[in-house]
C-alpha positions in Angstrom: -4.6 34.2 4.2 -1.6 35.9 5.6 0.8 35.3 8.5 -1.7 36.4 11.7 -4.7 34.6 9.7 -2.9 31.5 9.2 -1.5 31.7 13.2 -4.9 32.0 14.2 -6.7 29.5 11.9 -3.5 26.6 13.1 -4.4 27.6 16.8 -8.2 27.0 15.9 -7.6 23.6 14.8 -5.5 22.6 16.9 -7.8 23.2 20.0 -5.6 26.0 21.5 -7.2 28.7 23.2 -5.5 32.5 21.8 -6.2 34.1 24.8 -3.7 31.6 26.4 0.3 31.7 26.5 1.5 28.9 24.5 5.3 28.6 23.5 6.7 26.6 20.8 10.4 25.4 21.8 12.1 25.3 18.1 11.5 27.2 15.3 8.4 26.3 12.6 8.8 27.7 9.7 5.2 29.4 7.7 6.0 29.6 3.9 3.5 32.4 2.6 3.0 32.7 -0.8 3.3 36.0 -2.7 -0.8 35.5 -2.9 -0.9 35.7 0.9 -1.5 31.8 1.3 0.7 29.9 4.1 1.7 26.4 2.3 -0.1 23.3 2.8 3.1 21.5 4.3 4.4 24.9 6.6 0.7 25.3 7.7 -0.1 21.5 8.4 3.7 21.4 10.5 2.3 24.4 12.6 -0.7 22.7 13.3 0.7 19.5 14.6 3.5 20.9 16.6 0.6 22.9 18.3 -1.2 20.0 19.0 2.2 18.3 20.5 2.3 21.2 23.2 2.0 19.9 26.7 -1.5 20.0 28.4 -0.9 23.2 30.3 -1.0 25.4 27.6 -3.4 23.4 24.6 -6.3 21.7 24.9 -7.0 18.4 22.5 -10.4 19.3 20.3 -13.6 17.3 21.8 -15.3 14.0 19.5 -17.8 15.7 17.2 -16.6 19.3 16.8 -17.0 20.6 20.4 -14.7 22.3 22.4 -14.2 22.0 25.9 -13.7 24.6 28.6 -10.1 26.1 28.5 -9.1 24.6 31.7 -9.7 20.8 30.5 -6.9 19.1 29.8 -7.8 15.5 30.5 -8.4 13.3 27.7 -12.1 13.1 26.3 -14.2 9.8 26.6 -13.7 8.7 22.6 -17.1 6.6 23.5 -20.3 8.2 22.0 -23.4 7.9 23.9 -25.4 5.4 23.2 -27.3 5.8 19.6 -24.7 9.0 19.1 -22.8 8.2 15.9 -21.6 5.3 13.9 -21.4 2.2 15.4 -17.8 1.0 17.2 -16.9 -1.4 14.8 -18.2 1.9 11.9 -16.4 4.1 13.8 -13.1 2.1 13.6 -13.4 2.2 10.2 -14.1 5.6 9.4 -10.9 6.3 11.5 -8.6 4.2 9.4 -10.7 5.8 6.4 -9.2 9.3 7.6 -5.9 8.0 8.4 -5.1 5.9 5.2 -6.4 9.3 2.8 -4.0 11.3 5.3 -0.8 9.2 5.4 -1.6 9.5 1.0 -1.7 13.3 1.4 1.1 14.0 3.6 3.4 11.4 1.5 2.6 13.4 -1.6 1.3 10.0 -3.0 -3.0 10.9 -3.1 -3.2 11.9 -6.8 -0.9 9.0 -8.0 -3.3 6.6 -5.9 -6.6 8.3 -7.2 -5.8 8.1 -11.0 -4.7 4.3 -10.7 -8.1 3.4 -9.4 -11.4 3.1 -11.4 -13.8 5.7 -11.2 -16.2 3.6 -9.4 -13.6 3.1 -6.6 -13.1 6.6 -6.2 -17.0 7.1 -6.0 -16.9 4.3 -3.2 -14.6 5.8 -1.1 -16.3 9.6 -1.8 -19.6 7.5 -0.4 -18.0 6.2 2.7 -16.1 9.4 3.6 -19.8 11.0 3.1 -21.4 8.2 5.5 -18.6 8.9 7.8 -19.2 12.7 8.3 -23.4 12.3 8.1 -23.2 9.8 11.4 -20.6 12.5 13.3 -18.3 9.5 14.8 -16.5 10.4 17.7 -13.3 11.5 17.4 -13.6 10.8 13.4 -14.7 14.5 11.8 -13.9 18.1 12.4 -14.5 21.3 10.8 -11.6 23.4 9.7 -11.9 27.3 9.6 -13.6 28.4 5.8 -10.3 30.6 4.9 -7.8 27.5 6.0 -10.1 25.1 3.6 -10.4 27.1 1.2 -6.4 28.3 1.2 -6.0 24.3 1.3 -8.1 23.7 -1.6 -6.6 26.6 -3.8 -3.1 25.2 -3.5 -4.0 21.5 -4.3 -6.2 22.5 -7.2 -4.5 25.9 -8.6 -6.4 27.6 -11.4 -8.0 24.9 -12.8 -11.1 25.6 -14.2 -13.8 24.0 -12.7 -14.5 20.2 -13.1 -17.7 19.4 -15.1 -20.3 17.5 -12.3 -20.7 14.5 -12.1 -17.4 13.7 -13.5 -14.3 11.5 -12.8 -12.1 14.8 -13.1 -14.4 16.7 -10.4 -14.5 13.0 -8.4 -11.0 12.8 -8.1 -10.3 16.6 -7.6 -12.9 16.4 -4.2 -11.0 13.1 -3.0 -7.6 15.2 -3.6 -8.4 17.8 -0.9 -10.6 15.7 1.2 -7.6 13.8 1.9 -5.6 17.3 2.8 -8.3 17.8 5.2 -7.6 14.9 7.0 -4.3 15.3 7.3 -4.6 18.8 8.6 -7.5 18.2 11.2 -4.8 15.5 12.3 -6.1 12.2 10.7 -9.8 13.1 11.5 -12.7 13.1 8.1 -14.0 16.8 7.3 -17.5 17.3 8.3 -20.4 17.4 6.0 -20.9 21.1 6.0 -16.5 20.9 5.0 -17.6 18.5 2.3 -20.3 20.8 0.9 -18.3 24.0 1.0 -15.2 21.8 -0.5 -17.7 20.5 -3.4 -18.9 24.4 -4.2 -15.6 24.7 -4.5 -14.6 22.2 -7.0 -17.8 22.3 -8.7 -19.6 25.3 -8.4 -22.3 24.5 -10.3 -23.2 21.0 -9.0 -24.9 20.0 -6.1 -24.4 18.6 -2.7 -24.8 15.0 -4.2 -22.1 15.9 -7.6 -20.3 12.9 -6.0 -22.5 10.6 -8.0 -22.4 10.3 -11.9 -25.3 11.5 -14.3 -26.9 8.3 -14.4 -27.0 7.4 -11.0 -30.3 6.5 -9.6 -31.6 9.0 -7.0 -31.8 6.0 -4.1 -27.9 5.8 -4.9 -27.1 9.1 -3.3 -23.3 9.3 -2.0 -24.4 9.0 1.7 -24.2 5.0 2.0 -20.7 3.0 1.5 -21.9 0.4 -1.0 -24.0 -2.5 0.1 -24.4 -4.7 2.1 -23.7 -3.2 4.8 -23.7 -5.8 7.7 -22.5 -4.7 10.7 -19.8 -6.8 12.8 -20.5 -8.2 15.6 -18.7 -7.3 19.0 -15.3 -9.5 19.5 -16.4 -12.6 21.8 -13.7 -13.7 24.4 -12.5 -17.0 23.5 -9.8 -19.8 25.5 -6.1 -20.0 24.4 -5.6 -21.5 21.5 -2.1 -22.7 19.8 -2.3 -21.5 16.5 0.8 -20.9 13.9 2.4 -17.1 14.5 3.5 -16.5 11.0 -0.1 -14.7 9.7 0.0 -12.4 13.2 3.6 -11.6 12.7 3.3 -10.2 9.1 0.2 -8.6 10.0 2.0 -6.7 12.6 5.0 -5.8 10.4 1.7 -4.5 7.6 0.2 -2.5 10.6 3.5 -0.9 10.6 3.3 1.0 7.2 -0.4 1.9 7.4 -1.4 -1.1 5.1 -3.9 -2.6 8.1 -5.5 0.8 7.7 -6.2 0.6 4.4 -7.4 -2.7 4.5 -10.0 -1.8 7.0 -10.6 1.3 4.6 -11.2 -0.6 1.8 -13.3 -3.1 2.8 -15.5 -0.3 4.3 -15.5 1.2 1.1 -16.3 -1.9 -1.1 -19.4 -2.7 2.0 -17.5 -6.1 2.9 -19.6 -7.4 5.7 -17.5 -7.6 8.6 -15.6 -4.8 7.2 -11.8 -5.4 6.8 -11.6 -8.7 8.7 -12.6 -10.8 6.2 -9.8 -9.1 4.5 -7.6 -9.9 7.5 -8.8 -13.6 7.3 -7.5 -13.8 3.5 -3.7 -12.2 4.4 -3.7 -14.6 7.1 -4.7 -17.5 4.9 -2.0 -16.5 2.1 0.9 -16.7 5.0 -0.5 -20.4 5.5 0.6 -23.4 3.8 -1.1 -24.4 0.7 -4.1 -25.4 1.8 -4.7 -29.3 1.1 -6.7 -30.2 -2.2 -7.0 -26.8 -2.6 -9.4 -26.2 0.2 -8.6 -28.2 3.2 -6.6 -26.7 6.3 -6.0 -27.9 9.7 -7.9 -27.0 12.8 -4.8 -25.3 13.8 -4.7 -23.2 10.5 -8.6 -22.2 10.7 -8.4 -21.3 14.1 -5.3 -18.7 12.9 -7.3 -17.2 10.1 -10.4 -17.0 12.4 -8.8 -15.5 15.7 -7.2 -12.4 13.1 -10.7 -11.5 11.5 -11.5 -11.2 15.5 -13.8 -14.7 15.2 -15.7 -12.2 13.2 -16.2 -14.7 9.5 -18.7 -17.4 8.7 -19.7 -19.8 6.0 -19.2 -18.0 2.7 -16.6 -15.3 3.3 -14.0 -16.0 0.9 -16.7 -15.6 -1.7 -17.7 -12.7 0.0 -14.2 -11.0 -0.6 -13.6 -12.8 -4.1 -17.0 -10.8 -5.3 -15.5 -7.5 -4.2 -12.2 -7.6 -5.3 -12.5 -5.5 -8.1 -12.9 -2.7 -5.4 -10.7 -4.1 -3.0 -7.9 -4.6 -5.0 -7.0 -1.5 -6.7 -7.1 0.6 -3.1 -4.7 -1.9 -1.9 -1.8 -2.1 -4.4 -1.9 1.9 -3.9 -1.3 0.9 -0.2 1.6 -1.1 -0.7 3.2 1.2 -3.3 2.7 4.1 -1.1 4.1 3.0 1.7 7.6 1.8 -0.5 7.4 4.9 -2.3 7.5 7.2 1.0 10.2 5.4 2.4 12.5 5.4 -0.7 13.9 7.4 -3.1 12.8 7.5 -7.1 16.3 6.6 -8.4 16.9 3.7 -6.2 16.7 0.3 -8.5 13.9 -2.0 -8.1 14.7 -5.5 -9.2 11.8 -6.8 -12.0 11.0 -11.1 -12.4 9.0 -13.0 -14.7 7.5 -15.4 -13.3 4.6 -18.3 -14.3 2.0 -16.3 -12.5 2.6 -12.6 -13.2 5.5 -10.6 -12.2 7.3 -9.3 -9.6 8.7 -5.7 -8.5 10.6 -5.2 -5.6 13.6 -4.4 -3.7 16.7 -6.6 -3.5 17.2 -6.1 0.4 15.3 -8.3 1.6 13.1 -9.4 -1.5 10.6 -6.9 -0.6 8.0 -7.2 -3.0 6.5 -3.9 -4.0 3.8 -5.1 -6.7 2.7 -8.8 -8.0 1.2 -7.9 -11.6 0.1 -9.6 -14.4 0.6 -7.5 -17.8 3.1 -4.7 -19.0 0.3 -1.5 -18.6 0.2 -2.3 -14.7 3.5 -3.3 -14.6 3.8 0.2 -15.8 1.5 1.5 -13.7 3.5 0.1 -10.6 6.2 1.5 -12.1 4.8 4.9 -12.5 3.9 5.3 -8.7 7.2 4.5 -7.6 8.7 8.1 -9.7 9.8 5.6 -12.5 12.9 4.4 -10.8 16.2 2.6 -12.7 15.1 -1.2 -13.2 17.2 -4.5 -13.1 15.8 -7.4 -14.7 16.2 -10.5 -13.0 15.3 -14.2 -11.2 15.6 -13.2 -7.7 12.1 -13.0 -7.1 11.2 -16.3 -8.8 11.4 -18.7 -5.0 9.4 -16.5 -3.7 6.7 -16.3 -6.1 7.2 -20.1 -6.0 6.7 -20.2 -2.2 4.0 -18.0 -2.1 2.0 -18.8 -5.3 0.6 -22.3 -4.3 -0.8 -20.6 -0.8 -4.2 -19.6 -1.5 -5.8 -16.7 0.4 -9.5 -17.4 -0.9 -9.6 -21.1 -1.8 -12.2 -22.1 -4.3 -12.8 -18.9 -4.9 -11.9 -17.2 -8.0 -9.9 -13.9 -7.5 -7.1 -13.9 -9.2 -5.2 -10.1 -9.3 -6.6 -10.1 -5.4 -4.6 -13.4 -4.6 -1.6 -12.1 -6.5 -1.6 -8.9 -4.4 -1.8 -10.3 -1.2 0.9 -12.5 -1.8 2.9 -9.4 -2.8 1.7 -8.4 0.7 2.8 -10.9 2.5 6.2 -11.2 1.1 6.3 -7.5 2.1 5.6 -8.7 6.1 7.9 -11.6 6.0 10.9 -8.9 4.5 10.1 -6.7 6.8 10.3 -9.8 9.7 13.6 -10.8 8.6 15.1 -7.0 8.0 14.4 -6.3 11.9 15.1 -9.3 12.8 18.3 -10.7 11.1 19.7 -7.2 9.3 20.8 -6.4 5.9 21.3 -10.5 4.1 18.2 -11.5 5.5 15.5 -12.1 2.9 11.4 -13.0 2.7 12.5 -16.3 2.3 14.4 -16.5 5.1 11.9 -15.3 7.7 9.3 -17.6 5.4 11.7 -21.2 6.9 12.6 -19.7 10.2 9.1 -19.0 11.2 6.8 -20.7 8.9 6.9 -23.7 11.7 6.2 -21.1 15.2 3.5 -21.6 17.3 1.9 -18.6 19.1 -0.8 -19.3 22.4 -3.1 -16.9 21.4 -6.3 -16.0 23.6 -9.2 -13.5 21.7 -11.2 -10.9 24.6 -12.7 -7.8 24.1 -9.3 -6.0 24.0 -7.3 -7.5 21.2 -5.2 -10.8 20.9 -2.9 -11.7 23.7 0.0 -13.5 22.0 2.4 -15.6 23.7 5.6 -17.0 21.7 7.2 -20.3 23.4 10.8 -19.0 25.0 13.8 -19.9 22.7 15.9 -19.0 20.0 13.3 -17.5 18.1 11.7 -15.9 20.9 14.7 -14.0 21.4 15.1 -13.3 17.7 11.6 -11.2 17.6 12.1 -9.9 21.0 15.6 -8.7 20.0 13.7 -6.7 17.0 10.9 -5.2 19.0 7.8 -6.9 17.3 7.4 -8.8 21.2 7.2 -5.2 22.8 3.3 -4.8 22.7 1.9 -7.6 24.0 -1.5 -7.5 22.6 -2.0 -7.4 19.2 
């Protein structure tokens, strides 16, 4: 690429006029290889401290690849017209689509996440990032300059020969630098002439469609996220409503490390109707009490569960997530082990517990659960995308698993690994809660007695969930950590 070729392409994408002055305040380093080829990380760090430049001299890229006039520097509408693009709940979607693959990329994390999942969820997720770039979203795809993509490309994928279409190898290889993309057009999906050009390049023998395998039917063409696709309706404004805080508060701690992201990315993926708040509806029903019987919950408790899927479930739509799960699942362990695995460092221990439903890996500080598995090859697995760390065995996961094993996220419904792993996720929110909240002793189960009892007045309009915690000790506990500091949810 070069040094002046690589300046130019980073300006490109990052909206910035050349024929204006622009001056970067610290030094950014551009690591260019002895081929001529800037770095993925130097060239991506250039690109996002260009786009961190104050108005006056850059100029944000335009929804849907089109640049505006050099002396705009207000922020565009991220509305499409009416009929332009996907849908707005589609369009949500496909944005936490581009920023779950980028967070993977830029953690160094996307080809440990891709070869733990079956090669039909790969496929799925190939599908929706294709359905993504053919409806042009606003705000959701960009182009990138054919040297930058192809400089991208040549460093993920080396000299490997080409992979054979219609394989998992050439699957998995297209997802690899899809992912890059997104991270460097700054957590947006490459468009579908990117896609092309980046499957020429993996596969220079297949075609447009080498997403799919041999067999697939020709109907089946990767430009569809998997059926049904049922689109959710728009958020209805609902009364106050006192409803327990404990499923909003670990949701919010989840948003935190990108996992609400990839819930919404995975349901998208798997075609949950209603996208990922059904999924949403499940976490909240796993921070619950055990349901009664099984099954029964309080007014109180449904009201929780429907107010975070947005009021957007009906009759049926625990089933509706238990039939998916084999998709679902997979995409959202990687979630949870990504987002220990970038924070942490592959020689710090993680404690391991067998327990009568499976077994537990986590972190002692807190009891941060990591991974809730059943046999020894995914407890490898787990193991495996955490760099193979140093392992204590022991019983301190054990209450835990006890506390949150009765709690059903899907009641009558039979999903077993997906039940298991949102409990992991859970315990994850509620050691997060009592980290911020109480410091270093404080533990999941901790947080799980202080605040399994709160109430929250919680009121559902076009804009969110307004939350309002009842003033006391509590109150002063979560406002004292930050997690009362945005005030709709």
């Amino acid at each position: 690429m070069g040094i002046e070729a690589a300046i130019e392409s980073a300006l490109a994408d990052a909206g910035i006029d050349a024929s204006v002055d622009a001056q970067l305040d610290e030094v950014v380093a551009l690591e260019i290889g002895a081929d001529g080829v800037a770095s993925v990380a130097s060239w991506t760090a250039l690109v996002e401290r260009l786009r961190a430049l104050q108005p006056a001299t850059a100029v944000a890229p335009a929804p849907r690849g089109e640049r505006p006039a050099a002396d705009e520097t207000a922020e565009d509408d991220a509305t499409p017209p009416a009929g332009d693009g996907l849908p707005p709940g589609r369009d949500a979607d496909a944005q936490a689509l581009a920023r779950t693959l980028a967070r993977w990329s830029r953690g160094g994390q996307i080809a440990r996440v891709l070869a733990a999942w079956p090669e039909a969820v790969v496929r799925e997720w190939l599908r929706a990032v294709a359905a993504a770039a053919d409806a042009g979203g606003a705000g959701t795809t960009g182009a990138l300059p054919e040297e930058a993509m192809r400089a991208i490309a040549a460093t993920l994928l080396g000299g490997a020969a080409p992979a054979p279409a219609g394989s998992r190898a050439e699957a998995e290889r297209l997802l690899l630098v899809i992912a890059a993309l997104a991270a460097a057009l700054g957590d947006r999906l490459p468009d579908g002439a990117t896609q092309a050009a980046v499957r020429a390049l993996v596969a220079p023998s297949a075609s447009v469609a080498a997403a799919e395998p041999p067999a697939a039917a020709a109907s089946e063409r990767a430009t569809e996220p998997a059926e049904p696709r049922i689109e959710p309706p728009a958020l209805a404004r609902r009364g106050a409503e006192i409803v327990p805080a404990l499923p909003l508060l670990v949701l919010a701690q989840l948003a935190r490390i990108g996992y609400a992201d990839a819930m919404e990315a995975a349901a998208w993926a798997a075609g949950l109707p209603s996208g990922g708040a059904l999924l949403g509806a499940a976490l909240a029903g796993k921070a619950l009490p055990a349901p009664g019987r099984g099954w029964q919950r309080r007014p109180a408790e449904l009201a929780a569960i429907a107010l975070v899927a947005g009021d957007r479930i009906g009759p049926g739509w625990a089933e509706s997530v238990a039939g998916a799960a084999g998709e679902l699942a997979p995409p959202l362990a990687s979630a949870l082990l990504a987002a220990y695995a970038e924070g942490r460092s592959a020689n710090d221990e993680v404690v391991v517990t067998a327990t009568g439903d499976g077994v537990l890996v986590g972190e002692a500080e807190g009891l941060l659960p990591v991974a809730w598995v059943a046999a020894r090859d995914e407890l490898d697995a787990a193991l495996d995308a955490l760099g193979r760390p140093p392992v204590r065995r022991a019983d301190a996961f054990q209450p835990l698993a006890a506390a949150l094993g009765p709690r059903r996220a899907l009641p009558r419904a039979d999903a077993v690994a997906l039940e298991r792993h949102l409990g992991a996720a859970v315990g994850t929110g509620l050691g997060l809660l009592a980290l911020d909240l109480w410091g270093g002793h404080a533990t999941s189960l901790v947080a799980l007695e202080r605040l399994g009892d709160l109430e929250a007045q919680v009121e559902l309009s076009t804009d969110g969930l307004a939350v309002g915690i009842p003033r006391g000790r509590r109150w002063l506990d979560l406002r004292r950590g930050g997690t009362l500091e945005v005030g709709t949810w």
